[in-house]
Backbone bond lengths (Angstrom), bond angles and torsions (degrees), N, CA, C in turn:
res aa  C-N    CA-C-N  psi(-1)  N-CA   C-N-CA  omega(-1)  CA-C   N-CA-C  phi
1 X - - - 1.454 - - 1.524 108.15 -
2 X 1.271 91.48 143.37 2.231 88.29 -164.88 1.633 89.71 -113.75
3 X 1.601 107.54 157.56 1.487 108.83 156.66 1.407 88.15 -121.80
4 X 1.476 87.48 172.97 1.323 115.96 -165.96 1.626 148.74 -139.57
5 X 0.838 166.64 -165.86 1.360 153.17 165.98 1.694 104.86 -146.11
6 X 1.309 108.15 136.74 1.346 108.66 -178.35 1.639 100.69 -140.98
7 X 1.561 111.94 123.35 1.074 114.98 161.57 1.602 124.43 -93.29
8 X 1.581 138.51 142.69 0.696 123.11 -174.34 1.555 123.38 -159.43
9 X 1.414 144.80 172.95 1.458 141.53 -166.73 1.358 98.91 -111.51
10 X 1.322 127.78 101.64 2.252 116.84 153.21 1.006 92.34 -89.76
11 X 1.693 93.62 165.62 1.523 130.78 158.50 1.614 109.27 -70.29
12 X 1.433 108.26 142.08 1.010 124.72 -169.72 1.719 110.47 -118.10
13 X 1.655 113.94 122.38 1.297 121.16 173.37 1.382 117.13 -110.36
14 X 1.467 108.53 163.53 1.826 107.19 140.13 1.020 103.73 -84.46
15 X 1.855 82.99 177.18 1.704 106.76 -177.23 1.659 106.72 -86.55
16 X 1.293 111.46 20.53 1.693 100.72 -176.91 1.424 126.36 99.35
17 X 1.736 113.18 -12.85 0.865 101.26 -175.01 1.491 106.06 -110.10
18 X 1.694 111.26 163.90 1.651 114.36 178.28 1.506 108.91 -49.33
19 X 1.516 100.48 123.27 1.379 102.89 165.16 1.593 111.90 -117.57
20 X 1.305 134.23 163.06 1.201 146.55 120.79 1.637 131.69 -22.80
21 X 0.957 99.66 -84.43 1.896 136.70 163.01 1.681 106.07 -36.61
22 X 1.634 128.30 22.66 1.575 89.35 -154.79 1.279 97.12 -86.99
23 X 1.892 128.15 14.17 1.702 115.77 175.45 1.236 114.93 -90.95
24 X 1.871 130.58 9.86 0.855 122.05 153.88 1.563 145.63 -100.12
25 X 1.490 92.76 18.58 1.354 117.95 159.07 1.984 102.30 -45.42
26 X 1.140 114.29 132.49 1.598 129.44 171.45 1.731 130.46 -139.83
27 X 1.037 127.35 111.93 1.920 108.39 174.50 1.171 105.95 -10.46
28 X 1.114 106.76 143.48 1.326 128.45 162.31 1.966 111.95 -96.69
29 X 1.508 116.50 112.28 1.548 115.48 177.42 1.477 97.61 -82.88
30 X 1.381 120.30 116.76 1.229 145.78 169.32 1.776 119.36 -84.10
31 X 1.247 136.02 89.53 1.781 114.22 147.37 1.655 128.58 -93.02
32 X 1.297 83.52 128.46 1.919 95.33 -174.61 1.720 101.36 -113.70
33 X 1.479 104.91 138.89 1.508 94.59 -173.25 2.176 91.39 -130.17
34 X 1.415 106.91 157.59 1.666 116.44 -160.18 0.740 120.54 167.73
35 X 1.007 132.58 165.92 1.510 133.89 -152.56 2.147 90.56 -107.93
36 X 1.393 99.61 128.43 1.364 104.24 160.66 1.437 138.27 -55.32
37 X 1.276 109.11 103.55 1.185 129.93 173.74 1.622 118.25 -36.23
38 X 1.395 79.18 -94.26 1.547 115.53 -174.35 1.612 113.64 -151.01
39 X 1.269 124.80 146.00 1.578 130.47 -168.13 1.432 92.99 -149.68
40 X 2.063 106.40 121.03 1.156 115.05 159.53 1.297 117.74 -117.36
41 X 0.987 126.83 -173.77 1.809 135.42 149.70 1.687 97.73 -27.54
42 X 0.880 117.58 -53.61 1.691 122.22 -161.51 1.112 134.59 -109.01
43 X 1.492 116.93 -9.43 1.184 119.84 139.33 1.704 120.46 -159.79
44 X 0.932 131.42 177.19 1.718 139.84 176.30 1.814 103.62 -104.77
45 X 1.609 110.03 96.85 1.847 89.48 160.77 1.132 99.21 -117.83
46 X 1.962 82.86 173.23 1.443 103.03 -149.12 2.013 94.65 -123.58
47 X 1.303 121.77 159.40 1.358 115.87 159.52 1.453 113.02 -126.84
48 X 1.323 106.41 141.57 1.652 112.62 -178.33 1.683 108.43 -71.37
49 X 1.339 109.01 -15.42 2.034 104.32 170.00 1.328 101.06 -174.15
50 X 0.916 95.79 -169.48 1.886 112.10 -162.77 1.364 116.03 -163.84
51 X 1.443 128.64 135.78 1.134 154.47 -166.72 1.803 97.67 -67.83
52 X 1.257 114.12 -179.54 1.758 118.52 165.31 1.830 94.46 -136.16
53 X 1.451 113.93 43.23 1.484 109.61 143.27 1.319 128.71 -89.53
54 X 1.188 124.57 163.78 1.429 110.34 -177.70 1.556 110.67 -113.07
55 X 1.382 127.83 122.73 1.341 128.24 0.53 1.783 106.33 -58.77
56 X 1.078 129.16 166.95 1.412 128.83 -173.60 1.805 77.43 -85.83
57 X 1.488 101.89 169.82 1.280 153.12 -165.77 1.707 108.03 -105.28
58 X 1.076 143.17 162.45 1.242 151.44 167.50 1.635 132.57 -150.85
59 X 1.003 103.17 133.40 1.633 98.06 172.22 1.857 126.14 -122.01
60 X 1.231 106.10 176.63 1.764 109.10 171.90 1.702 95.09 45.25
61 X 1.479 122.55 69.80 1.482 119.27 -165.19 1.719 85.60 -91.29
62 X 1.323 111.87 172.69 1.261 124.06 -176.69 1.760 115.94 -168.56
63 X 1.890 92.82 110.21 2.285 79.41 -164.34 1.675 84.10 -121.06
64 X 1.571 86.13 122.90 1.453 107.38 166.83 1.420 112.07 -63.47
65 X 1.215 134.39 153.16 1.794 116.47 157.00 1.684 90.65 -84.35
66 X 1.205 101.90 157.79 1.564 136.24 158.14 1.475 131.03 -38.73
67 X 1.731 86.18 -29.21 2.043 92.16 -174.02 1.596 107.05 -102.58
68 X 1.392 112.50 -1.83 1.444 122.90 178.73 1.318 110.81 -90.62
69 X 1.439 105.78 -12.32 1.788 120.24 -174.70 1.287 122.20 -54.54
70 X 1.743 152.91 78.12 1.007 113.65 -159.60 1.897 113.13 -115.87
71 X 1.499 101.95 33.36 1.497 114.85 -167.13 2.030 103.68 -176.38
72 X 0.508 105.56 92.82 1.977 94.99 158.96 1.206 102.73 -124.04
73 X 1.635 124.10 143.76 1.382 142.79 168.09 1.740 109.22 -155.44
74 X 1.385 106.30 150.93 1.659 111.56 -149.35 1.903 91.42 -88.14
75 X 1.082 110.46 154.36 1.248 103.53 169.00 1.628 127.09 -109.18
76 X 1.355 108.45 -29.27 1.321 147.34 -160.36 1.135 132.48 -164.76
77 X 1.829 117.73 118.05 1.507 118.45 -177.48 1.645 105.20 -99.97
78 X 1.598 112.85 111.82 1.219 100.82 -175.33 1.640 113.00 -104.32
């Protein structure tokens, strides 16, 4: 089971309310780090922990898409 580091680009909102400012809305550069899920064509998720059943268990899952990806490197083989 690998952890991991994922760098990555979101979309960026307000909270709804009237602004002034709305051209300084920008991506947001995101790193999320977790133990590898699963990795397709379409996206990389990640889980914040894992059970010791076999297959282990997962929680707080999180799947990046792939085209928002702009860095992954492993940190840890656990």
């Amino acid at each position: 089971m690998e952890i991991i580091v994922v760098e990555w680009t979101d979309a960026a909102g307000s909270d709804g309310t009237w602004s002034e400012n709305a051209g300084d809305l920008e991506p947001a550069r995101i790193t999320s780090v977790g133990f590898l899920v699963k990795e397709t064509k379409r996206a990389i998720t990640l889980g914040q922990s894992r059970d010791d059943n076999r297959p282990p268990k997962f929680d707080n899952l999180l799947a990046i898409p792939r085209h928002a990806v702009t860095r992954r490197a492993p940190l840890v083989e656990v």
